[in-house]
N, C-alpha and C positions, 0 to 999 in steps of 0.2 A: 504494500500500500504506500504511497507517494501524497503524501500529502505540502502543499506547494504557498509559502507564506512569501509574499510580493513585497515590494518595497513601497514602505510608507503607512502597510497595514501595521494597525496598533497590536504590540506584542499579546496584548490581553487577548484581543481578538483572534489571534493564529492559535489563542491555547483555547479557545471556543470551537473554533474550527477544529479540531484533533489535533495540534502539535503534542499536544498529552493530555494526561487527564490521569484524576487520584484512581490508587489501587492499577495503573498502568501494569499490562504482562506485555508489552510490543517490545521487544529490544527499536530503541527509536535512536538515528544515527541521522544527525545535521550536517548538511554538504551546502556549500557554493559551486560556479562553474568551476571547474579546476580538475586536473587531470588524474589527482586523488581519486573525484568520485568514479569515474569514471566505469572502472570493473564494478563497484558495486552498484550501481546503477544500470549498468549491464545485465549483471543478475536479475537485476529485477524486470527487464524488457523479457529475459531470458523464461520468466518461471520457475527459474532457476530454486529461489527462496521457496516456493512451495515444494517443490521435489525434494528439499533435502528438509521440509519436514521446521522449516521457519519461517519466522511472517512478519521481518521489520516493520518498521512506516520510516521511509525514507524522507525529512523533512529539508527543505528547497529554502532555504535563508538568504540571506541581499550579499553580507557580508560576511568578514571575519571574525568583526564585534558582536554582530546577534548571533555568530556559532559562539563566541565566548562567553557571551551572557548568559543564553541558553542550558549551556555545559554547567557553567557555575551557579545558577539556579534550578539544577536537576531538570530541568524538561526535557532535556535529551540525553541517552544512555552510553555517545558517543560523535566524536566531532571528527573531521579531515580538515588538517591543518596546517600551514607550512611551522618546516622544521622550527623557527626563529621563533613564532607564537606558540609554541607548543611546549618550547623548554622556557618561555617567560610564565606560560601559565605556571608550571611544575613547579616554578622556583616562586614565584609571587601571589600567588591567588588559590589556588587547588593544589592541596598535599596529599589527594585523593587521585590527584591523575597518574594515568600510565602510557605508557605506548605499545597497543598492543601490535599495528603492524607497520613497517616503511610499504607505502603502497607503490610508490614512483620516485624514479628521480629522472630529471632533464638529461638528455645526451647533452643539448652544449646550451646555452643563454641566448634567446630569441625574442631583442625586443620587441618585432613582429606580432608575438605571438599575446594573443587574450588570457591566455592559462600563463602564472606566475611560473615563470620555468626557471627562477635564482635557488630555488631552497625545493629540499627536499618534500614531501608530502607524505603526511603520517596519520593513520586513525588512534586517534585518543581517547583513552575508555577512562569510567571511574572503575579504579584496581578492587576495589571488594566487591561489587556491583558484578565483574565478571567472573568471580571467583565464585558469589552465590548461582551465578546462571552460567556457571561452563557449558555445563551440555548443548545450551542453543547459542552460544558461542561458536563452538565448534562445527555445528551445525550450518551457521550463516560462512565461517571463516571454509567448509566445504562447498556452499554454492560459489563465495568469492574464485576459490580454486579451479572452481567448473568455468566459472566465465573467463580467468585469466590463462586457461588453457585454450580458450574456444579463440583467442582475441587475434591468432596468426591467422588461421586459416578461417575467421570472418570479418575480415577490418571493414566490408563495407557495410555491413549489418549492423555493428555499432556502432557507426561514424554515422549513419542513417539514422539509429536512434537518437544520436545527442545531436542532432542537428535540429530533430523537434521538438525538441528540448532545451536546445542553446536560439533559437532561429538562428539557424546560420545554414550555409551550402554543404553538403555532404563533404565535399570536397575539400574546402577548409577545414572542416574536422578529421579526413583522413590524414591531412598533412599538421593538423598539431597533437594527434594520437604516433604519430612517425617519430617522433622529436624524445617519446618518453620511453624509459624501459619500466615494466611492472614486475614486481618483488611476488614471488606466491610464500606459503607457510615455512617451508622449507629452508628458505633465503634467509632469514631472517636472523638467527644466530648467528651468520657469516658480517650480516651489516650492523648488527647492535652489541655485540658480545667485544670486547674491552681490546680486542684487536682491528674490530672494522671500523666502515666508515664513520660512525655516527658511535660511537663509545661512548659519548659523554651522556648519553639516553642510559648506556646500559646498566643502570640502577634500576629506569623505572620503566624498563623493560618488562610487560606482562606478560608478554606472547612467547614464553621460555619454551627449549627445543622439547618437549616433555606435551603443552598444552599444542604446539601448534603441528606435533608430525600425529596429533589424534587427530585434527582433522584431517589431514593428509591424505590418512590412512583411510579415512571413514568412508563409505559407498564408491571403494575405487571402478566399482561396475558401471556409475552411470558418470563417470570423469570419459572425458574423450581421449582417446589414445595415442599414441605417440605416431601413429601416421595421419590421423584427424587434425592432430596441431601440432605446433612445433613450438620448444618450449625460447621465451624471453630470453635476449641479449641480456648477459651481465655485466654491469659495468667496472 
């Protein structure tokens, strides 16, 4: 479920609209355009989220501030953030956040480009909140896997979806989906763990090699296969 809060609508009002609501069970996950959301927004054109048995509400915010607000007034149960916001939250405002995954990073700096391509792109959870709901954790962190498997051998099927989604030409979105490499569960110890790229996260690193090769591992039947797709450039 996508539910889609515009700019200039009153925040009260987007929590009337369903950005949340008491007694909430949606794992609810706040995005801007940016190439973060990207895979998971995927999944969800994809059906993805229902096959493996979760049921986000992906919520569509203006900016970076109403995804921080939102985070920091629990209304949403996780944010896609660049690197630089994400470790001022950790350090200044939320001693609750974590990182559970590096989603993207830029191949090279394109001031061209609409998507922030200077800093990395990370989903940030509240660290006990994913601890009480692993299970549907896991679960969404395996649709993510499905879409970011699917994303070689279908760039025009999602550059179509975010195109009516971003308004913009298909084609513009195949050539700034080009520019990014995407991270799956697996990667992720290699980029957060105290020798990669981003070590200075790996404190509050959530997504430890332990929680994120369960998903992985979890309905490797309906993952597409390694002649279906081919697996993301590392950078």
């Amino acid at each position: 479920m996508r539910t889609i809060c515009v700019v200039g609508l009153p925040f009260s009002l987007c929590l009337w609209l369903g950005c949340t609501a008491p007694g909430n069970t949606t794992l609810r996950i706040g995005i801007t355009e940016s190439a973060g959301a990207t895979l998971l927004y995927f999944a969800e054109e994809l059906n993805l989220y229902r096959e493996y048995g979760v049921n986000p509400r992906i919520v569509e915010l203006p900016d970076h501030d109403a995804l921080e607000h939102a985070f920091n007034m629990n209304q949403v149960d996780a944010v896609v953030l660049p690197h630089e916001r994400c470790v001022s939250m950790i350090k200044n405002s939320h001693s609750d956040a974590g990182v559970l995954l590096v989603l993207a990073i830029a191949k090279s700096a394109d001031s061209s480009s609409r998507w922030q391509t200077e800093q990395e792109e990370l989903l940030l959870v509240h660290r006990a909140e994913v601890m009480r709901r692993r299970s549907e954790w896991r679960d969404l962190l395996g649709a993510y896997e499905h879409a970011r498997l699917s994303l070689s051998s279908r760039p025009d099927s999602i550059a179509a979806a975010l195109a009516r989604r971003e308004h913009r030409f298909p084609s513009e979105l195949a050539r700034e989906i080009s520019m990014w490499n995407f991270f799956g569960v697996s990667e992720q110890d290699s980029l957060l763990d105290f020798r990669g790229e981003l070590k200075d996260l790996d404190a509050r690193w959530q997504g430890n090699l332990d929680f994120a090769s369960g998903s992985a591992r979890k309905r490797d039947d309906r993952r597409p296969s390694a002649t279906e797709s081919d697996q993301p450039h590392s950078r």
